[in-house]
C-alpha positions as CSV (number, residue, x, y, z in Angstrom):
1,X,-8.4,52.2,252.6
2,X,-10.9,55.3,253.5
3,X,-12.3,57.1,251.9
4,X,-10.4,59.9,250.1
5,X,-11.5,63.7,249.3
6,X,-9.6,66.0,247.0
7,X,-8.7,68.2,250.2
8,X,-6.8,64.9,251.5
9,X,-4.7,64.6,248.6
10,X,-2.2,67.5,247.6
11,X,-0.8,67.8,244.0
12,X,2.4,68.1,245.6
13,X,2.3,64.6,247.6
14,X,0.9,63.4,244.5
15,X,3.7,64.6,241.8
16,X,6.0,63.2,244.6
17,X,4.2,60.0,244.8
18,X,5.0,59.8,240.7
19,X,8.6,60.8,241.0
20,X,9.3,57.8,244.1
21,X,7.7,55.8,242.2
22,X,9.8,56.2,238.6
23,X,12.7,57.0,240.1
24,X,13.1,55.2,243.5
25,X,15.1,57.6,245.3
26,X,13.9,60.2,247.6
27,X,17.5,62.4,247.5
28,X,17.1,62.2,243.7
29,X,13.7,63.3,243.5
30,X,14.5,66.3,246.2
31,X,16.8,67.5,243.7
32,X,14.5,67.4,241.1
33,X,11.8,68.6,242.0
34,X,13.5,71.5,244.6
35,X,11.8,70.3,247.4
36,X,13.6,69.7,250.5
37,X,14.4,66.2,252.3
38,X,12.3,66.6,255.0
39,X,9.2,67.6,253.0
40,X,9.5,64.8,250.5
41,X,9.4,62.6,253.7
42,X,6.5,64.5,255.1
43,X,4.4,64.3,251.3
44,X,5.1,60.3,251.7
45,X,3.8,59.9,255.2
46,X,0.9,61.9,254.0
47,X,0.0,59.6,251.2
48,X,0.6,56.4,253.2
49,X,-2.2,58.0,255.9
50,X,-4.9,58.6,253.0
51,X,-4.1,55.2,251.2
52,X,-3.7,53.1,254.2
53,X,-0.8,51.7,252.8
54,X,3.0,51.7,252.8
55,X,3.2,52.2,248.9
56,X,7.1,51.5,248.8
57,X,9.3,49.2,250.8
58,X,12.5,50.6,251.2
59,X,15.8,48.2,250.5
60,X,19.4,49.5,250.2
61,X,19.1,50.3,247.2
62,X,16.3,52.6,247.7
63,X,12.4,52.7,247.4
64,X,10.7,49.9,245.9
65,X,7.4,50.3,245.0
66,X,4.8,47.3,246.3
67,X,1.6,46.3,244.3
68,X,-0.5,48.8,245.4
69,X,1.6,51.5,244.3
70,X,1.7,49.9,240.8
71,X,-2.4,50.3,240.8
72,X,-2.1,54.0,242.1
73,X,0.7,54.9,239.3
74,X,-1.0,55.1,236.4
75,X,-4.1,57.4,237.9
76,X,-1.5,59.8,239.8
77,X,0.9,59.8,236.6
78,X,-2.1,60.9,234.8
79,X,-3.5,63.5,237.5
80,X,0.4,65.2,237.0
81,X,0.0,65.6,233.4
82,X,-3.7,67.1,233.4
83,X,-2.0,69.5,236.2
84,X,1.1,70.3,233.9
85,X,-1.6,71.2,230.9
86,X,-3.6,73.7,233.1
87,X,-0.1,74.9,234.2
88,X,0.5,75.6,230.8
89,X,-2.7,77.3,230.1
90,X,-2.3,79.7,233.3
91,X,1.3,80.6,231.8
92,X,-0.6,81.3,228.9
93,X,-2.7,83.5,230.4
94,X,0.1,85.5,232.8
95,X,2.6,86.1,229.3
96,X,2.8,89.4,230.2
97,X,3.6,89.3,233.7
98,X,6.1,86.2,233.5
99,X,7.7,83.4,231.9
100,X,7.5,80.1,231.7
101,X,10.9,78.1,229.9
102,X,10.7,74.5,228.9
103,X,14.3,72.9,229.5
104,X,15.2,69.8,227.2
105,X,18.3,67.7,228.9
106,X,19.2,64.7,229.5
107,X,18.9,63.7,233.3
108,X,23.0,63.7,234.2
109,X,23.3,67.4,233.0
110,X,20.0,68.7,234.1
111,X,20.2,66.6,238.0
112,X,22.4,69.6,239.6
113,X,20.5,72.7,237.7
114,X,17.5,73.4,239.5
115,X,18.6,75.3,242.8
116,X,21.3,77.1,241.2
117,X,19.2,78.4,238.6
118,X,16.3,79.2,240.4
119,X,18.9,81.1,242.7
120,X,20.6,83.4,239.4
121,X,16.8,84.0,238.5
122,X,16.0,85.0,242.1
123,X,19.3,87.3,242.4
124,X,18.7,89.1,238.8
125,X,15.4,89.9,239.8
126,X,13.7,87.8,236.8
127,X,10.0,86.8,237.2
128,X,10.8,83.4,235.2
129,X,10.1,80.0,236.2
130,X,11.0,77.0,234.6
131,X,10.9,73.1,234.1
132,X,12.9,70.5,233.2
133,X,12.0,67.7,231.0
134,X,14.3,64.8,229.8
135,X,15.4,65.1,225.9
136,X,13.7,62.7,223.8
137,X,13.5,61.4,220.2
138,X,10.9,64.0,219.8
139,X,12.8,67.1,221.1
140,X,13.9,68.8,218.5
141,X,10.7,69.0,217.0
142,X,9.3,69.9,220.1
143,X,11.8,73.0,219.8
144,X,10.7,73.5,216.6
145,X,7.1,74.1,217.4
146,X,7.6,76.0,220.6
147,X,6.4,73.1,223.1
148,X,9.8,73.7,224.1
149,X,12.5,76.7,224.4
150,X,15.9,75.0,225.1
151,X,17.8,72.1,224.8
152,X,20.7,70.5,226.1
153,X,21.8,67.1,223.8
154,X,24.8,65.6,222.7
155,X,23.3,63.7,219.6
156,X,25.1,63.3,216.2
157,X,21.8,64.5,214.5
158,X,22.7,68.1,216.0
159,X,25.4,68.5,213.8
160,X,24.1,69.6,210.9
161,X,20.9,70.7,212.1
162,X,20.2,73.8,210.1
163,X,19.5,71.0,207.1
164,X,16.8,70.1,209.5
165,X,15.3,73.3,209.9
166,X,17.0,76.6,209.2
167,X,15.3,78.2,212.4
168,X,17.6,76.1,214.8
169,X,20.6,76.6,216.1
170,X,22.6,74.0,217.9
171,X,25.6,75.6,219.9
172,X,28.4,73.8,220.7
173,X,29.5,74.1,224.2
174,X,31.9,71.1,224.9
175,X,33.9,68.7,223.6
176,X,32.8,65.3,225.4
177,X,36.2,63.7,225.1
178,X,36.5,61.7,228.4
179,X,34.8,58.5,229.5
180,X,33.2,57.3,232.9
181,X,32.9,53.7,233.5
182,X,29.3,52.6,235.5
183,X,29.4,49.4,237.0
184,X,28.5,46.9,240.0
185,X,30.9,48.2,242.7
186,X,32.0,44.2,243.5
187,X,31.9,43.7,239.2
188,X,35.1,41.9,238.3
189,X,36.2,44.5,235.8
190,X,37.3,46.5,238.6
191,X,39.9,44.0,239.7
192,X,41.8,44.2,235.9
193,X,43.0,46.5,234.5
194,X,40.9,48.9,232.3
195,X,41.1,49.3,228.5
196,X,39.0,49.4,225.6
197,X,39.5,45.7,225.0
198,X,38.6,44.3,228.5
199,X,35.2,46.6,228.4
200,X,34.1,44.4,225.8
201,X,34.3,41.0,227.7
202,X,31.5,42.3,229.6
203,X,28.1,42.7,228.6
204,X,27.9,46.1,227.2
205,X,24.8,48.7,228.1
206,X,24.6,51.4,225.2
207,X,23.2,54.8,227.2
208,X,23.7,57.4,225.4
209,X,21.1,59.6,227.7
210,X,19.1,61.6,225.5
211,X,20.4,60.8,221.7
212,X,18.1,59.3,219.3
213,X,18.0,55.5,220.5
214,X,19.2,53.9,217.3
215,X,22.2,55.9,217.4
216,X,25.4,53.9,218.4
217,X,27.2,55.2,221.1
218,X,31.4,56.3,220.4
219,X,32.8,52.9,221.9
220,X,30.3,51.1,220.0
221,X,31.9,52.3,216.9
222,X,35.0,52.0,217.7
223,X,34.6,48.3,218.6
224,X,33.0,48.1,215.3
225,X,35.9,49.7,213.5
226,X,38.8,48.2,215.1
227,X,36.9,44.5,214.8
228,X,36.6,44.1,218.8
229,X,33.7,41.7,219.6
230,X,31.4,43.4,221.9
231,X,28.2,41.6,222.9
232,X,25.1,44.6,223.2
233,X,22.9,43.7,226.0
234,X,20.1,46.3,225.6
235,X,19.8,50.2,224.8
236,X,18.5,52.1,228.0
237,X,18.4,56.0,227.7
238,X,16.6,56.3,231.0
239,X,19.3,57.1,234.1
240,X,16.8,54.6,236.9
241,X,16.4,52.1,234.8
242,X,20.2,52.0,234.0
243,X,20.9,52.1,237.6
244,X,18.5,49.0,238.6
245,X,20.1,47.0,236.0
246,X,23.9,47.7,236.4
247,X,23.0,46.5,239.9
248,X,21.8,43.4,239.3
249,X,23.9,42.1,236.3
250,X,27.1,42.0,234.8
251,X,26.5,44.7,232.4
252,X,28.8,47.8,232.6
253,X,27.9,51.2,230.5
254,X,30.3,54.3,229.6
255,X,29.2,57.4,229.6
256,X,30.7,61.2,228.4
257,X,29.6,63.8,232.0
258,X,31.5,63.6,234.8
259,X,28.3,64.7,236.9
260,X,28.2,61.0,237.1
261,X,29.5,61.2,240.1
262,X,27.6,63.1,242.0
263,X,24.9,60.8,241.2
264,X,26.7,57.8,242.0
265,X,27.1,59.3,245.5
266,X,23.5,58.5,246.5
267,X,23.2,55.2,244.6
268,X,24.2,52.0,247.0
269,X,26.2,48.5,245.3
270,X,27.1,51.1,242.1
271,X,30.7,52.4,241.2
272,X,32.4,55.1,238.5
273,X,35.3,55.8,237.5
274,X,36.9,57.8,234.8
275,X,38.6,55.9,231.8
276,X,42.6,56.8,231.8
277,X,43.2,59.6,228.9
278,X,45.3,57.0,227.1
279,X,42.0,54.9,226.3
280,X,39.9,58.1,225.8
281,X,42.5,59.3,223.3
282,X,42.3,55.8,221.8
283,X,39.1,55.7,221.0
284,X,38.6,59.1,220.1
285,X,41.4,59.0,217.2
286,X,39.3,56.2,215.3
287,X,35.9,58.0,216.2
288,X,34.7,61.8,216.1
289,X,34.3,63.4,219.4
290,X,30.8,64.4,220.0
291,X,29.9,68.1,221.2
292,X,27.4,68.6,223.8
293,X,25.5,71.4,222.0
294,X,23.1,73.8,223.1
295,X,19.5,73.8,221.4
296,X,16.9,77.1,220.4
297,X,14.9,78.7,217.6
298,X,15.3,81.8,216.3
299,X,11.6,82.0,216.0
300,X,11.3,81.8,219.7
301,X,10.9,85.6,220.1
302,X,11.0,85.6,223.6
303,X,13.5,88.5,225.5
304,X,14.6,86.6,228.2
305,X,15.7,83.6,226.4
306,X,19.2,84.6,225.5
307,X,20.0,85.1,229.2
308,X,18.5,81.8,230.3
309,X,21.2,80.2,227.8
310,X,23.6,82.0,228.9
311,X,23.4,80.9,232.8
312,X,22.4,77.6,231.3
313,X,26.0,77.7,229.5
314,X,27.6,78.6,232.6
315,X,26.0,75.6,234.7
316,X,27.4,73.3,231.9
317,X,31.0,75.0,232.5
318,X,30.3,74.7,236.3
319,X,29.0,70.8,236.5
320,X,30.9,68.9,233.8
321,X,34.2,68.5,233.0
């Protein structure tokens, strides 16, 4: 490897570097990150040139990362978040001229929000910018102290959140009442009939992306209170890691956005479909329907934050079902 000068490696080729790496698919982090195809491409050539290595071997599946890039994760991860602090301190610093919004969601609502936000900022003239951060355990107090302005969650502890904290407000925007099956595209399940009762022969994967991670998902309570024996195979509220393992296994997880979709479009050997509305109804007449609420403070003072949740409301309208 040569030797390597900060003028050789870009912030930009690094933060890509990260997102390959965690999330294993270039057309994923493109839409993440808003940065074209192309330029993603160019950003990994670059880094392969300074390191002198290929960093990720790609397989059908997508970009695997190789040792090296293991050793170089941890220092790049950590050169992203030293550059997101001193982001935050310039936004600091620039109040008065703009605004920087922190969005909470979970990664199927927030995957097709970037460009069409950043294009209803651009078109009513708003000098905003904004980032978008998966919703964690830790959210809603990150709402609560400002690190954050918005949030997008579907979690049972939203329903009563004003007991909480009398600050927040958690507006419900939709009913999540259908299901999407994730599986292996060749998984036997797909061959048989679907119901609630053949789900739970498989290995099941609770992923309720973005609720608190000891908090059963609805088919796991209604297995539990119609006495169906479902076997749990693991909790995984991260959408790559789910992906790797539904690949790979027998496993098979149900989730409440239709976006899932549009993800499954650029994700080989993986398959969705949506439950029939006899099983949804089914399940939903023995368990509550969750909401998909929209998170904020009313101590968050900021004039420009009612109109971000109001295009952010739209999007949700726009993108799930």
């Amino acid at each position: 490897m040569r030797d390597i000068s900060l003028s050789d490696l870009d912030l930009l080729s690094i933060n890509i570097f990260v997102n390959l790496y965690e999330n294993k698919s270039a057309t994923f982090v493109s839409h993440k990150l808003n940065v074209p195809a192309p330029k993603i491409s160019r950003c990994l050539k670059h880094a392969r040139e300074i390191f002198g290595n290929e960093l990720f071997i790609r397989k059908k599946h997508g970009l695997v990362p190789n040792e090296f890039a293991g050793k170089v994760y941890p220092i790049a991860k950590e050169i992203v978040e030293c550059s997101r602090c001193l982001q935050k301190l310039n936004n600091i610093n620039e109040l008065i001229q703009s605004r920087h919004f922190e969005i909470l969601a979970p990664d199927l609502i927030s995957y097709p929000f970037p460009k069409v936000l950043l294009s209803a900022i651009k078109n009513a003239g708003k000098d905003i910018s904004f980032n978008i951060s998966p919703w964690t355990k830790n959210s809603v107090t990150d709402i609560i102290s400002g690190e954050a302005d918005l949030g997008l969650c579907c979690s049972k502890m939203l329903d009563n959140i004003k007991d909480r904290d009398n600050s927040l407000n958690a507006i419900p925007l939709k009913k999540l009442n259908k299901l999407f099956l994730v599986c292996h595209h060749e998984h036997p399940i797909l061959k048989e009939e679907i119901t609630l009762e053949s789900i739970a022969q498989y290995p099941f994967i609770n992923s309720n992306m973005g609720n608190s991670e000891k908090e059963l998902s609805p088919y796991q309570e209604f297995c539990l209170s119609q006495h169906i024996k479902l076997t749990t195979e693991m909790s995984l509220t991260g959408l790559t890691g789910l992906f790797e393992y539904l690949r790979s296994s027998q496993g098979i997880a149900l989730l409440p956005y239709s976006s899932i979709f549009t993800m499954i479009n650029n994700c080989p050997d993986l398959h969705a479909c949506r439950l029939s509305d006899v099983e949804s109804e089914r399940l939903y007449m023995h368990v509550k329907e969750p909401n998909l609420y929209l998170v904020y403070s009313d101590n968050n003072e900021e004039p420009n934050l009612h109109w971000l949740a109001s295009e952010v409301r739209g999007l949700v309208e726009q993108f799930l079902h």
